[in-house]
C-alpha positions in Angstrom: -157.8 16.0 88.8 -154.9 16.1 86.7 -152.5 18.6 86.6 -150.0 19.7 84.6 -146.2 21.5 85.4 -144.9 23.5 82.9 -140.9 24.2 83.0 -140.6 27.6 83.8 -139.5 29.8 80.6 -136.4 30.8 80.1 -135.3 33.3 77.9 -132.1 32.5 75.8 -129.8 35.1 76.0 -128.6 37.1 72.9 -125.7 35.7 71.2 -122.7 37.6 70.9 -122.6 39.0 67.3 -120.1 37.3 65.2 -116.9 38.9 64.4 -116.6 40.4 61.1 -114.1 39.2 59.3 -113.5 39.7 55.7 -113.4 36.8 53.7 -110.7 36.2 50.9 -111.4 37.4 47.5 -112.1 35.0 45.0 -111.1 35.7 41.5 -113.6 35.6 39.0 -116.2 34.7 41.6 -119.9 35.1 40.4 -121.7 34.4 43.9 -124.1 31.7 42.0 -125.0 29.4 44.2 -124.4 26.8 41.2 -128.2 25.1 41.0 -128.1 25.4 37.0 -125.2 25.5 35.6 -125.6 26.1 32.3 -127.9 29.3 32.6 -125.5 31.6 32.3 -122.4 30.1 31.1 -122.0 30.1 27.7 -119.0 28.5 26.9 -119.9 25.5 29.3 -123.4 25.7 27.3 -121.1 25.8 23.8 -118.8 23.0 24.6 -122.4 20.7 25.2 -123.8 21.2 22.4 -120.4 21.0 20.5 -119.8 17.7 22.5 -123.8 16.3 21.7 -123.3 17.1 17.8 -120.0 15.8 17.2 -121.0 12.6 19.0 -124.3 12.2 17.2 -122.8 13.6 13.5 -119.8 10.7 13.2 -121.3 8.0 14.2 -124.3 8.9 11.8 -121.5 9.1 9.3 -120.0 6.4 9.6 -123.8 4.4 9.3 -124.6 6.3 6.2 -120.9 5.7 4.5 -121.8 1.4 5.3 -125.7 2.1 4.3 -124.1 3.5 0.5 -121.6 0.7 0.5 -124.6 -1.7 0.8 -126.5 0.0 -1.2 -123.8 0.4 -4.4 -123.0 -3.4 -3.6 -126.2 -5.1 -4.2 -127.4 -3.5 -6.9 -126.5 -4.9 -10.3 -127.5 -1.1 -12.0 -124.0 1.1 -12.5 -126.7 3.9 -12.5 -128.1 3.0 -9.4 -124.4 2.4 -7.8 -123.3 5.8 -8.6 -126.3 7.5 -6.7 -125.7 5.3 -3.5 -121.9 6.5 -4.4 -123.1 10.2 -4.0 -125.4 10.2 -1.4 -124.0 7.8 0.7 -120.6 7.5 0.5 -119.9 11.9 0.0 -122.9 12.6 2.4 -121.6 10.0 4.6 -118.0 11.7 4.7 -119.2 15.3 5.0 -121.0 13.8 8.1 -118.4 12.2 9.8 -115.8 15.5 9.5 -118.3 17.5 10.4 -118.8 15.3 13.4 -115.2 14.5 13.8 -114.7 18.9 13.8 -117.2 19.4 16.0 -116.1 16.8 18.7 -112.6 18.2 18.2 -114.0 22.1 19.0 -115.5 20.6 22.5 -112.3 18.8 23.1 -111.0 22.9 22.4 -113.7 24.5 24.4 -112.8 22.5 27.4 -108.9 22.9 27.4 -110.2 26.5 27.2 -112.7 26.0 30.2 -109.6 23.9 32.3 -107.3 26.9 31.1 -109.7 29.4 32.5 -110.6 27.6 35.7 -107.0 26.6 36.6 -105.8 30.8 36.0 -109.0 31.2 38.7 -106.9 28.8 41.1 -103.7 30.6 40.4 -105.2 34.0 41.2 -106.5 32.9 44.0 -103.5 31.2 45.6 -101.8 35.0 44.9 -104.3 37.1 47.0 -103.8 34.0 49.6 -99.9 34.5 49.5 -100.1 38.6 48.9 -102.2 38.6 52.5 -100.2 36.3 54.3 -97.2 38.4 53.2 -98.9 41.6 54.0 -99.6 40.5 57.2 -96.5 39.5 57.7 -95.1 43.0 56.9 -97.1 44.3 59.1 -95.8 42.5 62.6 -92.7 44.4 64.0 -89.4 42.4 64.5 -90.5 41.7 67.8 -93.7 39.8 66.7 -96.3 42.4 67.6 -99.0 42.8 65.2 -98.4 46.5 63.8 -102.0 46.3 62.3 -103.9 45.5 65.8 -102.6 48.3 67.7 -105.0 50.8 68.9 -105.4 54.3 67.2 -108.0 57.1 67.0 -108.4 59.2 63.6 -108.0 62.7 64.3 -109.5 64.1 67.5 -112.2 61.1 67.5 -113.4 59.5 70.7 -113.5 56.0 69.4 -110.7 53.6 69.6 -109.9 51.4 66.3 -107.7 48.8 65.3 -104.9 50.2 62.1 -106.4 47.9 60.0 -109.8 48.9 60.6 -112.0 49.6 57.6 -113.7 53.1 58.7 -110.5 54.6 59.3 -107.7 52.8 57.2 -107.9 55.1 54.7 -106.8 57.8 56.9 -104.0 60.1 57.2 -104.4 61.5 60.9 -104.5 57.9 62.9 -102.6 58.5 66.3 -101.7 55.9 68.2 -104.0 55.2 71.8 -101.6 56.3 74.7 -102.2 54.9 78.7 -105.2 56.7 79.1 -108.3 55.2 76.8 -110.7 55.3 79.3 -112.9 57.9 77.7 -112.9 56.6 74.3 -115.0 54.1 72.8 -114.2 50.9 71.1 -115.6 50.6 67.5 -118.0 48.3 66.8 -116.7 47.2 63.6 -113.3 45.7 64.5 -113.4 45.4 68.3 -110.0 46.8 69.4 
């Protein structure tokens, strides 16, 4: 007879809800999560392709400007050296500028792309230093934080913080005297 003990069940109790907090705002954030790319960037998809022709047209140049060299120099036909002239030698150096262009319009695109990406990084350094700075305004001289003090819009019976988002935009916030034990503390910023 075999039996078996089971441990008894516990139930896990409910996690406290995480705070909300508002993250940072990101300049020129697109909320991808970044898995292709190219899909919707155009001027990364521009600067490829740019990149891909330039590096395939002047090289292929270059091949075609030796291939009419070699052909022009071992024939013994002037007639026969003038047509290796024009097809290899001219096609050969409309390839390679075009190539040599082309590579120099993805070198463009991504000064553009390092240009755009590095005014991102500036912007958002400046919503990083306009909160710390607002925040800073907002503490008194003696250190309290002016934006966490308790306050009640109009003749409301829940309690908020200043900074609270339901009631920021307010005009009629009045300060939380001694007695607060009939209000409410908000849900949303937990004063």
């Amino acid at each position: 007879m075999s039996t078996t003990s089971s441990a008894p069940a516990t139930t896990a109790a409910p996690a406290a809800p995480a705070s909300r907090t508002t993250p940072l705002p990101r300049a020129g954030s697109r909320g991808g999560s970044g898995a292709a790319p190219l899909k919707d960037n155009h001027a990364q998809l521009l600067q490829v392709v740019l990149f891909w022709a330039g590096a395939i047209l002047l090289p292929l140049g270059l091949v075609v400007i030796v291939l009419g060299w070699y052909g022009a120099a071992n024939t013994p036909y002037q007639y026969d050296q003038l047509s290796y002239l024009v097809s290899g030698g001219l096609l050969g150096l409309g390839l390679t500028f075009a190539g040599g262009f082309l590579y120099f319009g993805a070198w463009l695109a991504r000064i553009a792309a390092d240009g755009r990406e590095s005014s991102k990084r500036l912007a958002d350094t400046l919503l990083v230093l306009a909160d710390v700075t607002s925040r800073a305004a907002a503490q008194a001289d003696n250190g309290v934080d002016v934006s966490a003090l308790p306050v009640t819009a109009g003749d409301g019976t829940t309690m908020h913080r200043r900074d609270c988002s339901l009631v920021a935009h307010r005009a009629d916030l009045a300060p939380v005297g001694e007695d607060n034990g009939h209000l409410t503390a908000c849900r949303v910023c937990r004063p």
